[in-house]
N, C-alpha and C positions, 0 to 999 in steps of 0.2 A: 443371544442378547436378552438381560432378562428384562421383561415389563415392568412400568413404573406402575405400582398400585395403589400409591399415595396420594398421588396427585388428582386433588378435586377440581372437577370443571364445573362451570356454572350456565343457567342458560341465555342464549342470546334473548333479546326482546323481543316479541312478537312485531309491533309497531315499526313503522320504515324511521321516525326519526326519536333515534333513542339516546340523542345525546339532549334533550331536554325531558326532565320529569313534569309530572302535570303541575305543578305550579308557576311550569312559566320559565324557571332558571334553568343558568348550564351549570349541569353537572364540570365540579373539575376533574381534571386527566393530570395524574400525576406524571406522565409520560412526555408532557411537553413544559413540564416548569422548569426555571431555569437554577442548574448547577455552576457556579462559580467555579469548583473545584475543578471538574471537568476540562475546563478551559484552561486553566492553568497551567495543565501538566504539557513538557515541552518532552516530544518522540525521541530521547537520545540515542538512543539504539538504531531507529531510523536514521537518524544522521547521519550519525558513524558510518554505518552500512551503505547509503549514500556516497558518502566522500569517501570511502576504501575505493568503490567500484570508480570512481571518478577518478580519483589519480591512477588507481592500475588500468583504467583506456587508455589516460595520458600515456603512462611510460610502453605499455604496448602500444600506441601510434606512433610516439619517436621512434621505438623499435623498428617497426615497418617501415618506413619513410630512411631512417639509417640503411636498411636493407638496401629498397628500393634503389637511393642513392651513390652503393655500393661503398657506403664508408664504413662497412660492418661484411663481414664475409658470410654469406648464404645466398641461397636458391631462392627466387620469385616464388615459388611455391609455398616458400617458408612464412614469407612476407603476406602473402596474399593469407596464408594463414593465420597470423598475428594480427592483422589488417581485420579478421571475419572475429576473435577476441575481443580486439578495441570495439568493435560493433556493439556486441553480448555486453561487454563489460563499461562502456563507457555511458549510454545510453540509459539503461536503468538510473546509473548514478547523475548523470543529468536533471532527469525530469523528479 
């Protein structure tokens, strides 16, 4: 990994309260001003990603429970394993 040799650091302040200079004011912190922009933007890719896993728990619970209820042909094992997907897959997209 190669070392960053550019990068300037500068020193802390000797003093315990160093967010006021001797005259009295506070220094501003561009780290807590407020961006509009920021807010704005709406996670789509989250969403999607979200609501894919939400309907595929759906259709793997029906699955399971079709199983279950033997209106579908397979093994309790099968179900109980479809049943532990809806888990993985349903859950994420829930919350």
């Amino acid at each position: 990994m190669a070392s960053r040799r550019n990068i300037h650091y500068s020193r802390l302040a000797d003093d315990e309260d160093d967010s006021c200079d001797g005259s009295g004011e506070r220094r501003k912190d561009p780290r807590f001003d407020y961006t509009p922009k920021s807010y704005d933007k709406i996670p789509w890719k989250s969403i999607v990603l979200a609501l894919f896993l939400l309907f595929l728990g759906c259709l793997l619970l029906f699955l399971s429970i079709f199983i279950f209820t033997g209106h579908m042909a397979g093994d309790h094992s099968q179900a109980y394993g479809l049943l532990g997907l809806e888990i993985l897959t349903f859950l994420p997209g829930l919350l």
